[in-house]
N, C-alpha and C positions, 0 to 999 in steps of 0.2 A: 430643409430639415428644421423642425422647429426648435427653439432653443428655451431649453425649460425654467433656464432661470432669467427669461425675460418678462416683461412687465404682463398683468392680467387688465384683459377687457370688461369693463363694466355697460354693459347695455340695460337705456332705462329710458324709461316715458317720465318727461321735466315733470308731470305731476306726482314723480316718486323721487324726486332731487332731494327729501329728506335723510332716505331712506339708504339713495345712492351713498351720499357723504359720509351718514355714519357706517355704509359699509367700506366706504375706503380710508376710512380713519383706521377702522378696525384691522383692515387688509397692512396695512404701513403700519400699525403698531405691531404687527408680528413679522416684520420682516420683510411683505408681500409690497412691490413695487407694481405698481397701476395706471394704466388709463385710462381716462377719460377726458369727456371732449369740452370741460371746461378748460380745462388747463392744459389739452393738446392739438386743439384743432388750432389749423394754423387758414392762410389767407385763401387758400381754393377751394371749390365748391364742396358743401359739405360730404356730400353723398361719393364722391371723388376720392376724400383725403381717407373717410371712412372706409373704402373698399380696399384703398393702398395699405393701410395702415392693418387693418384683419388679415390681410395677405403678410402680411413683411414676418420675416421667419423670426423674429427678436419678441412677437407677442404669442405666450407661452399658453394659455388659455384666455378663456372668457366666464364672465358671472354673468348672466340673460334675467334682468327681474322683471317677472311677470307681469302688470297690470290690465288692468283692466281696460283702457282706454289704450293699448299698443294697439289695435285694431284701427287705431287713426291716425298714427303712423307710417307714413310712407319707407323713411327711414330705416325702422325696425323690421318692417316688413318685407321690403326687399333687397335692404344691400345685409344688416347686422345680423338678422337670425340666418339667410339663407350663407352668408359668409362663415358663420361661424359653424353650420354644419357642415358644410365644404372640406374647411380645417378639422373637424372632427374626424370626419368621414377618411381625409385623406393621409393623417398621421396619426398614429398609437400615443405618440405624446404629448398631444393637446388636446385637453383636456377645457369641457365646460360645465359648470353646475346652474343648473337652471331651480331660479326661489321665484315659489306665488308671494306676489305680496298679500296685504293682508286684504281680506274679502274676498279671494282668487280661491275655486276650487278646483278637482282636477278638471269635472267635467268644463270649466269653461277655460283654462289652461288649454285642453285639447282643441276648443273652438277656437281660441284665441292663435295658440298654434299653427292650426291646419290653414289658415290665412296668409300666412309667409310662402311668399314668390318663390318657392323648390318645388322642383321635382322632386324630390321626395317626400315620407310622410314624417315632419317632424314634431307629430307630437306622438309617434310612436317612439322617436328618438328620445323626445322627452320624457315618457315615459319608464322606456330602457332606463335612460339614466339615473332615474330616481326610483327605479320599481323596488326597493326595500321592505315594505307594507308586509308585514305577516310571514317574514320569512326570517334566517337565522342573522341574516346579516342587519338587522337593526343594532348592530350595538357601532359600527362602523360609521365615520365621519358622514356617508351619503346620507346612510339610516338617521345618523341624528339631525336631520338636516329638516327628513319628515317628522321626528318623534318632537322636535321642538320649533319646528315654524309649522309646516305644512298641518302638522294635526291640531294645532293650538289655533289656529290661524283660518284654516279650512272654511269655517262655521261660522267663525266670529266676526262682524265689520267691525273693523278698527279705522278711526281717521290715522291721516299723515302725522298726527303728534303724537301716536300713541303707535312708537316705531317697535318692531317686535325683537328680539334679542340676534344677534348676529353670529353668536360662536360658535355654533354649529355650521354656519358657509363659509370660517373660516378656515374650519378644522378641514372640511372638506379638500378645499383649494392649497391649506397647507399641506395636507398628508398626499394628494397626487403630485404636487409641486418637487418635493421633495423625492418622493418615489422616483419620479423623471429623471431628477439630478445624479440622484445614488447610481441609479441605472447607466447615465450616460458617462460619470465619472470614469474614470480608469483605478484599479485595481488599491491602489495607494494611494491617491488622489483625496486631498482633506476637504472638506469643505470650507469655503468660503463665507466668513459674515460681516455684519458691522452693525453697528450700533450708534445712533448721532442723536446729539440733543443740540447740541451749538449750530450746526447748520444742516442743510437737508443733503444727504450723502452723495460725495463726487469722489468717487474712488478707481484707479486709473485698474483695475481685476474686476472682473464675473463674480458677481456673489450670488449663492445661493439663495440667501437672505439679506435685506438690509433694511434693520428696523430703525424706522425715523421717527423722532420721537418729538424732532425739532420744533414742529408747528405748535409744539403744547408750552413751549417757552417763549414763541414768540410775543408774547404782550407778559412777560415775568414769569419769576417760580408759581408754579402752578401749586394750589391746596393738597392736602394728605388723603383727601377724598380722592381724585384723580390720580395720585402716584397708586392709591392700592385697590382701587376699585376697576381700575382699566391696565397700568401700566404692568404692575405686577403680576395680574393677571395673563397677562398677554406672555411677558415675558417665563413665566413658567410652563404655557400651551408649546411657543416656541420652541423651549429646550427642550421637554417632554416629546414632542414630535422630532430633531433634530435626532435626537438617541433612537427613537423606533425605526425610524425611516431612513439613516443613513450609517445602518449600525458597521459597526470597528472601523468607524471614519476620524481622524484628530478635526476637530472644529477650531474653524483660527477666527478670532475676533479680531477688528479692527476697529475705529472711528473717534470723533472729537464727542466728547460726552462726558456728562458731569458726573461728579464724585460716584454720588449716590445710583447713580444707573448704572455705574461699571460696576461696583460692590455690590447690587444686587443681582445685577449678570453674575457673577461667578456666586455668592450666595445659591444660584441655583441650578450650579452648576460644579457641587460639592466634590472634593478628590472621593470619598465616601463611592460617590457612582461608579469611579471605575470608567471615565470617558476621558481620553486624551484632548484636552482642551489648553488654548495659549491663546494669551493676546499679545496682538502686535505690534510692539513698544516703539514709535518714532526716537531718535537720537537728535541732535542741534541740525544736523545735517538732511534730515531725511530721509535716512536710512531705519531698517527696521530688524530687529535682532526680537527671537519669540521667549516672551516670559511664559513660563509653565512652573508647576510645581515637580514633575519629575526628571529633575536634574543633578547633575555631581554638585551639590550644594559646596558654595565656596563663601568664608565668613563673612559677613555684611556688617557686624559690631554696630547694628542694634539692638540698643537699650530700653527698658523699662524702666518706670517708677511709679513705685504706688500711697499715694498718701490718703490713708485712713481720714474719714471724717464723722461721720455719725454712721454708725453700726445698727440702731435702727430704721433708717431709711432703707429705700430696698432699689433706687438707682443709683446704677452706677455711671461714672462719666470715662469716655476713652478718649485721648486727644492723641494723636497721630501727628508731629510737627516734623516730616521732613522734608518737603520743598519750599516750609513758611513756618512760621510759628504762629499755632491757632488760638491760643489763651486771650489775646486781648480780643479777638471778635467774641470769644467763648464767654468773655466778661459782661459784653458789651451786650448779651443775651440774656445775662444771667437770672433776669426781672422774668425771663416765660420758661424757665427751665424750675426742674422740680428739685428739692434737695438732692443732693447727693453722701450716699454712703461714704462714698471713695474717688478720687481721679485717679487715673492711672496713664501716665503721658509716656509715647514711644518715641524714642528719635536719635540723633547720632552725636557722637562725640563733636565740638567744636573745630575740629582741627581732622573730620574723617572726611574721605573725598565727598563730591556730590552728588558724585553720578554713579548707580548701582548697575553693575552687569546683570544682566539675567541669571547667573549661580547664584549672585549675592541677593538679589532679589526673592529665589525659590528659597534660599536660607532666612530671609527676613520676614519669609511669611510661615516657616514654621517657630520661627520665635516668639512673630504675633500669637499664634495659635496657642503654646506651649504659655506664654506670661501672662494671657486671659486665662487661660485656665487655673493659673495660678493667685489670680485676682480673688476667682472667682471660688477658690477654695478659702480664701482669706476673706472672704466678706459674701457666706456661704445663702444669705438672704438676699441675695440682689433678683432682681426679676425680671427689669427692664435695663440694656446696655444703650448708655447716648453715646454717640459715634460719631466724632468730628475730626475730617481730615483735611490735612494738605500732603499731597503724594502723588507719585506719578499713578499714571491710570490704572498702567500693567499693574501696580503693585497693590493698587485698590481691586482689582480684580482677581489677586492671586489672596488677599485678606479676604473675600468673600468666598471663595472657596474654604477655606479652613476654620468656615464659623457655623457652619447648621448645625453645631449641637449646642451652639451656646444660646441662652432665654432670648427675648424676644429684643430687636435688635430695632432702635429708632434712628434712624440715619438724618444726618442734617446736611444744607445746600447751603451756603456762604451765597448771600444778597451783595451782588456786585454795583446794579443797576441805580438802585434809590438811594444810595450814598450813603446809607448808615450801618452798611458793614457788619449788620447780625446774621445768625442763623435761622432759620427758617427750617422747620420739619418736611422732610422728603419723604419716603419709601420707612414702612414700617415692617419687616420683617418676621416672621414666626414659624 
């Protein structure tokens, strides 16, 4: 029996390795855990490890990209397409999407197809599975799969550098991925996620999803370009499909990940929706107790302050100091920050514990919520919020929840690596 929430197969002719990579970038930025045989063929013969491995009940489906030169492929031809029809053919819950690349049309998909080592016909399969063209279901992840590669793409030769956009194959492989999961869960059964940017995810549970974000850190904080053109992106597809496909599920988040990506996880992930969602909050020990916002809130005795500074400027600054105090790095920046109207610093008495229980923490983020708001009547021009934290994760994750209706929200990353201890722009918010 297949298991849905295991890794997806990417099958590809090395002259579309461009192609592969940014689709498994894309696959792991939303969650989706992948294989390929760079990074899992191990020492026996290839054609071997390939046939073990499309057999083994842990790989959930496959992505099949078309090219034109699979025809020279031994490989492709007789162990990957006919294996993955196999698995198709012989479980309801493995699932494969099959993408032309670009210069691929049906009728030579068909040719190229009907050349794989089955007995059966698989580009009638192929077909089956993508037949969308002219019927009601093009508004559906398959449908968009044609309406934005296959019909764009059909006609046009494009080289290997001029790679065609990928979110429609992910939408695809998310939305049956998911469906599987929902299906195979039991009745009260939440789903499982995580989220990592500090290492690539080893987590001892099943996750439905486990978005790795890690590789985009590996050589430094990455530009503002890539937090909102890829990351954010991703991560709104994700939650948006987690609430369709796994609806009156509670979503549990997990993982080692920075500031900014846990505050924009819940950011999009608003109490506003109506979705039972918690992260879950390691203790010194290891232990895990789930932060949510719907709890017997119990008091947390944090504070605010706000000190006024020019009333015509229109940013404002938030500093958040409870596992650090963030003002001297926030200084130490102040040279690429823009004036500020206002700061407004949160954090706890000198002498209050230091570690918040999950009530005190559900309480501390409607206080965030409730002393922004309050800022933000007091300094009624503000437009853009700078957002500088030290906090545990859970609690940056339960403040991103209680802020989509506030202006547009500029998140900062604390530079560990280069030794000078500034802020750096992260995830820009709206």
């Amino acid at each position: 029996m297949t298991n849905p929430a295991g890794d997806v197969f990417i099958s590809y002719k090395h002259s579309q390795q461009n192609l592969a990579e940014k689709l498994e970038i894309a696959l792991r930025n939303h969650g989706i855990p992948v294989w390929r045989d760079v990074h899992d063929i191990g020492p026996d013969p290839l054609e071997q490890q390939i046939r073990e491995d499309l057999q083994d009940s842990n790989l959930a489906g496959g992505v099949a990209i078309i090219s034109s030169d699979v025809t020279q492929s031994p490989v492709i031809l007789k162990t990957e397409l006919p294996e993955l029809h196999k698995r198709w053919r012989g479980d309801d819950e493995f699932f494969v999407v099959v993408v032309l690349a670009p210069g691929v049309d049906y009728d030579e998909a068909e040719t190229i197809l009907s050349k794989a080592e089955s007995p059966y016909d698989l580009s009638h399969w192929y077909m089956e599975s993508l037949e969308v063209e002219e019927t009601s279901s093009s508004s559906s992840a398959i449908g968009r799969i044609i309406n934005s590669i296959l019909d764009k793409l059909g006609q046009n030769q494009k080289t290997s550098s001029q790679l065609p956009p990928l979110d429609a194959v992910v939408d695809a492989v998310l939305e049956r991925r998911l469906q599987c999961i929902h299906n195979r869960l039991s009745s009260n059964s939440p789903v499982e996620c995580s989220l990592d940017t500090y290492v690539k995810p080893s987590h001892d549970i099943q996750l439905a999803v486990s978005i790795d974000w890690s590789p985009h850190f590996d050589d430094g904080i990455p530009d503002g370009s890539l937090w909102n053109e890829q990351l954010l992106p991703a991560l709104r597809t994700t939650t948006d499909y987690l609430q369709q496909e796994t609806p009156g599920r509670e979503l549990r988040f997990r993982g080692r990940a920075n500031l900014p990506a846990v505050f924009s996880l819940g950011y999009c992930l608003p109490e506003t929706r109506g979705i039972s969602t918690a992260w879950m909050q390691p203790d010194q020990d290891g232990n895990f107790s789930s932060w949510r916002l719907n709890l017997n809130l119990e008091e947390s005795n944090l504070q605010s302050d706000l000190e006024e500074i020019d009333r015509t400027a229109s940013d404002l600054a938030v500093l958040v100091n409870i596992t650090d105090d963030v003002k001297p790095e926030v200084g130490k920046t102040k040279s690429k920050l823009p004036d500020f109207n206002g700061i407004l610093e949160f954090g706890f008495e000198e002498d209050s514990k230091d570690r918040l229980t999950a009530p005190e923490a559900a309480h501390a983020a409607k206080v965030f919520q409730q002393d922004l708001r309050d800022a933000m009547n007091r300094l009624p021009e503000t437009s853009t919020i700078h957002l500088f934290m030290a906090t545990p994760a859970g609690l940056a994750f339960l403040f991103g929840q209680m802020t989509n209706t506030s202006p547009t929200i500029q998140t900062y990353i604390l530079d560990t690596e280069s030794g000078s201890r500034t802020y750096e722009t992260a995830a820009q918010l709206s």
